[in-house]
N, C-alpha and C positions, 0 to 999 in steps of 0.2 A: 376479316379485315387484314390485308397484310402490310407488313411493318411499314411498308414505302409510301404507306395514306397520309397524306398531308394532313397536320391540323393548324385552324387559324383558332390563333387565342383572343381574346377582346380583355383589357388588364385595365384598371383605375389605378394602378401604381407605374410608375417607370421601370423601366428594365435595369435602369443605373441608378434606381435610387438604392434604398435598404433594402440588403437583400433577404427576402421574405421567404414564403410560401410559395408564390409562382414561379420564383427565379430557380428554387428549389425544383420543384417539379421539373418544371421545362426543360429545365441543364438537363436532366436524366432522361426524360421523353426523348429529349434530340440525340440521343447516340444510336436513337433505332427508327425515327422518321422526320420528316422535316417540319419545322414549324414557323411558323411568321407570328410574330406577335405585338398587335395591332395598340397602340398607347393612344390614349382621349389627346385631342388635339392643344397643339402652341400655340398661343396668338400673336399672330403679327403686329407693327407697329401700322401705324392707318397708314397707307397709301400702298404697302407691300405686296406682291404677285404670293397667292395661295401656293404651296410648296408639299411633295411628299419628298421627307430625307426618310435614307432606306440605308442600314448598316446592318454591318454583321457583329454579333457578340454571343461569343462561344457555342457558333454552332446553328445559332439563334438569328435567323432574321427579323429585325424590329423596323417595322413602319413606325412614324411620329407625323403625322400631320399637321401642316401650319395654315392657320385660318386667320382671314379678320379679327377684328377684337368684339363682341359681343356684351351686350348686357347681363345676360343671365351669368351663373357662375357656375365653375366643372364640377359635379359631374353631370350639370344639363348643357346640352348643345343646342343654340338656337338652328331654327327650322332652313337658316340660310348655311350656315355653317354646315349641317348636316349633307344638305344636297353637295356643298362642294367637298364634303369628306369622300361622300360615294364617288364622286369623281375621280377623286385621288385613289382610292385605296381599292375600287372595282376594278379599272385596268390591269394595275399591278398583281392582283390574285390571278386574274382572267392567264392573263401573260404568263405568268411564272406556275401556272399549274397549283396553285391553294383550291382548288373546288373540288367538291363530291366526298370528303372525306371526313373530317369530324372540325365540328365548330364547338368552341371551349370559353366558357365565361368565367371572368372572375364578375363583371361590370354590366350589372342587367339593365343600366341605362345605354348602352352601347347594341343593344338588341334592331335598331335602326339599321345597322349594318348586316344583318342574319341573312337577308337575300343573295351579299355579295357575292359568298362564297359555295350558297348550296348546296351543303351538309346536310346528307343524310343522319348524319348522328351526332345528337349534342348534350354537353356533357357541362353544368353547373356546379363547381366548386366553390361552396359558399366560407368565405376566409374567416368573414366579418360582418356583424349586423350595421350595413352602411346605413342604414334609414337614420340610427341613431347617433353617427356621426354628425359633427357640428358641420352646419350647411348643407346638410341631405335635404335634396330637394323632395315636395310633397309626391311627386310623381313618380318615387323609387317604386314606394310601395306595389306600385300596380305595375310595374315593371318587372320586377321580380316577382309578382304572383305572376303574370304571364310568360315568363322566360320557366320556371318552375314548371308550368302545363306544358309546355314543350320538349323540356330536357325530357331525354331519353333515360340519362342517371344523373345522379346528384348529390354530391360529397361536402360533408362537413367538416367543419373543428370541432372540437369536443364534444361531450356530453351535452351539454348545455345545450347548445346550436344542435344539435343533434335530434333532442328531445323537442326541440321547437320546430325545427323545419320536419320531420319524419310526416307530421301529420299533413304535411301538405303537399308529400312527394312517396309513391310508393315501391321506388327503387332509390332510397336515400339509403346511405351508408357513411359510416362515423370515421374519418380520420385523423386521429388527433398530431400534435404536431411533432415532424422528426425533428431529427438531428445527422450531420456529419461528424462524428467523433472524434475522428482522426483528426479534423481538422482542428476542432475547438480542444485535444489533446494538445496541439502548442504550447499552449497557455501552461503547462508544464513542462517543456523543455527546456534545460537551463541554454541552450545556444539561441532561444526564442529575446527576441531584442523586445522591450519596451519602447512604444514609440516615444520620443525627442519631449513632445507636450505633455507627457507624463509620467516623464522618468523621475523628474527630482522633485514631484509633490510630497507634501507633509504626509506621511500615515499616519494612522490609517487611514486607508483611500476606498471610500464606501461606493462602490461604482455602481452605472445604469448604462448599456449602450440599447439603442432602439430611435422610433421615433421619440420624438417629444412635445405632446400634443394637449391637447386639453382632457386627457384620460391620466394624466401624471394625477398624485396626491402630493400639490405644494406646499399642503401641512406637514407633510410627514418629511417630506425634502428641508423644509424652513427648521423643524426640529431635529433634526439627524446632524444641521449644520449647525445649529446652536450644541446641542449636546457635544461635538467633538469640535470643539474651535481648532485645535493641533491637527487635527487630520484635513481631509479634504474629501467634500463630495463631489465627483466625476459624472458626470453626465456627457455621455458619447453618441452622436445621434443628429440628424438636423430636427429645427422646430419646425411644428406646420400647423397651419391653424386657427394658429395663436400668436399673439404676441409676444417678442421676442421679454417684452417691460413685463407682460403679467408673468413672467416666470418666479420662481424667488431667487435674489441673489445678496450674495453675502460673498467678503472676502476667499472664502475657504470654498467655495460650489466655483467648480471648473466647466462650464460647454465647451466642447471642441468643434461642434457641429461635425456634418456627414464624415463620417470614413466609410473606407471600402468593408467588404466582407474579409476578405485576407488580411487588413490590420485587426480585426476584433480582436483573435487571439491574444494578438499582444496586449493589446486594452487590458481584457482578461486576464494576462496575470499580471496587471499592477494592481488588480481590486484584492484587496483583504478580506471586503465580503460585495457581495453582489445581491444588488435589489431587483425589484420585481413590484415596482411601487402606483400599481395601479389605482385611484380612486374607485370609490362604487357610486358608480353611476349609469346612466342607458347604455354610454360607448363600451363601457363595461362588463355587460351583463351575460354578453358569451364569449368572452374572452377565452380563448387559449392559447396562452404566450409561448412563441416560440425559443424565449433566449433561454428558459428555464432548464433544460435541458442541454443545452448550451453549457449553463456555467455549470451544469454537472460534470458532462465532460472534461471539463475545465478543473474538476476538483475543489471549485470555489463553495462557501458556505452561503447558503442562501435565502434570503429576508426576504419574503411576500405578503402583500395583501392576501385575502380569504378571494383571492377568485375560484369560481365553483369548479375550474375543471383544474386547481393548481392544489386545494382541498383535494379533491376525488384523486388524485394520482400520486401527490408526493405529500401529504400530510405530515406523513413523519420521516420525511428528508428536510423540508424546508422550514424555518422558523418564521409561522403566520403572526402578522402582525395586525390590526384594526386599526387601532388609533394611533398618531402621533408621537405619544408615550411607550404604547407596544411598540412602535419602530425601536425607537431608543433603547429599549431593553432587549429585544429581540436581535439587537447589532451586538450591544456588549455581551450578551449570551456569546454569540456566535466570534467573537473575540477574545472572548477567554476562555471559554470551554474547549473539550477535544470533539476535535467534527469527526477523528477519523471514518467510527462507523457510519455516519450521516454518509459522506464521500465517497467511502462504498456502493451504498445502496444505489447513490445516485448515479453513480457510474455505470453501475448493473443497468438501472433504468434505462441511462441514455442507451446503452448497447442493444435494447431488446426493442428501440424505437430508432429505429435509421428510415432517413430518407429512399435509399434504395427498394428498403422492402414492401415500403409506402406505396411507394409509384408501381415495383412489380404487382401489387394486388391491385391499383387502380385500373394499370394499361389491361386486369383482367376481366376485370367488370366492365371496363368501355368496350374492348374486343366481344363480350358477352350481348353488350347492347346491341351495336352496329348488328351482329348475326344475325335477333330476330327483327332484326328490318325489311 
């Protein structure tokens, strides 16, 4: 396979939302081949002409399709919707040369689209157990068992996701989540600015940036903010999901909703301690959070739930919390103790998990697939 193979991606996230896992990747794949990457469709207002908008970001061609408005909800596209996605978004590959090269999933309900492009080799990056997400449709499940039979290879998050999917893919492989260091190293520069919304909160300022979803523990959020009335809890992120009302809120809990990827840093250093405040629940269950490594870089002290791949990697970096109570102690630990060797370690960590190295062993096993084609 040589470097100038097109691949088309198929993503359940925006390109401009939070930037994740794919944005990660992709940013790196594109400095050695082209890619278009394909986002579940907008719905128009009733009476509006269907629309393919086609930009460029960093590198990155993104199709977004605009459709009718629909009953069902994303990530199911009704049967009419679907036909006019392929209209919109078949041309476009046909034209611009995206065929014969490697087709790339985040979104195995988007497998509708698999003909457009005619890849010979395709490659299933599994982020996230979507079934288990709030409003996965029942027809994931068979959807990613059939996208699964197809992939050629097939990459996880952590342990967890790892040990579940393996038995159902026999070119699966485990990778768990990098980091940019240098980038989340800001957060330590004293010429790094806090942004304006949270420069002059109370401290301690017990921060979260990410989504904000129905995977949060608003128990442990509602107690972090009773226990430090003087400080402030930061939550940085848009909600999705959920209801902005079922959050909890108290004078002292800050949302800012979305920022960029290039303001986190700053975020990160007004946090005193940084959370990691997952509930246990399905959405849960193969979690492997990307910001944790993050705030290592960051040299921030860092309060987590018991998720199993946050357990298995930095057990004794991070201070695990369970309940409500644990949060509250687990914070004032981390506030009056000395972190420095914790800060350490975690730094080590993040160093020996970077995004580059990530992607050079992936692009090696996709290059490895495509061969015995």
């Amino acid at each position: 396979m040589s470097e100038r193979d097109p691949l088309v991606v198929h993503c359940h996230l925006r390109w401009d939302g939070v930037w994740q896992r794919p944005q990660q990747i992709m940013s790196r794949m594109a400095r050695n081949r082209r890619i278009v990457f394909v986002e579940e469709p907008i719905f128009l207002a009733p009476g509006e002409a269907p629309r393919l908008e086609v930009r460029e970001a960093g590198g990155i061609t993104v199709l977004q399709p605009h459709t009718p408005p629909q009953e069902e909800h994303l990530p199911s596209v009704s049967a009419a919707n679907r036909e006019i996605i392929r209209g919109l978004v078949g041309p476009y590959l046909q034209e611009h040369g995206y065929t014969g090269g490697v087709r790339w999933h985040y979104a195995p309900m988007a497998t509708y689209l698999a003909d457009l492009s005619d890849s010979p080799t395709v490659v299933y990056d599994c982020m996230d157990e979507l079934s288990a997400f709030r409003g996965a449709p029942p027809e994931l499940v068979q959807r990613e068992q059939e996208l699964m039979a197809e992939a050629d290879v097939m990459f996880t998050g952590g342990l967890s996701m790892w040990l579940n999917k393996k038995q159902h893919h026999n070119n699966c492989h485990r990778f768990d989540s990098g980091v940019d260091v240098e980038h989340f190293q800001q957060a330590t520069l004293p010429e790094t600015e806090v942004p304006e919304d949270a420069r002059n909160l109370a401290h301690p300022i017990i921060g979260y940036y990410g989504v904000i979803d129905e995977r949060m523990d608003y128990d442990a959020i509602r107690a972090l903010s009773e226990a430090f009335p003087n400080g402030t809890i930061l939550m940085v992120g848009p909600v999705t999901k959920v209801d902005f009302s079922e959050l909890p809120h108290a004078p002292n809990i800050v949302y800012t909703g979305q920022r960029g990827y290039n303001d986190l840093p700053k975020y990160l250093k007004a946090f005193d301690v940084a959370l990691v405040p997952f509930a246990d629940n399905e959405a849960t269950k193969f979690l492997s959070p990307t910001k944790t490594l993050e705030y290592f870089a960051g040299l921030k002290p860092v309060v987590s739930s018991p998720v199993k791949d946050v357990v298995e990697n930095y057990a004794d970096i991070v201070r695990l919390a369970r309940t409500p109570a644990d949060y509250v102690a687990a914070v004032q630990a981390a506030l009056s103790e000395d972190n420095t060797e914790r800060a350490r370690m975690g730094l080590e960590k993040a160093r020996e998990k970077t995004w580059d190295a990530i992607v050079a062993e992936m692009e090696r096993l996709m290059e490895a697939a495509a061969a015995r084609e």
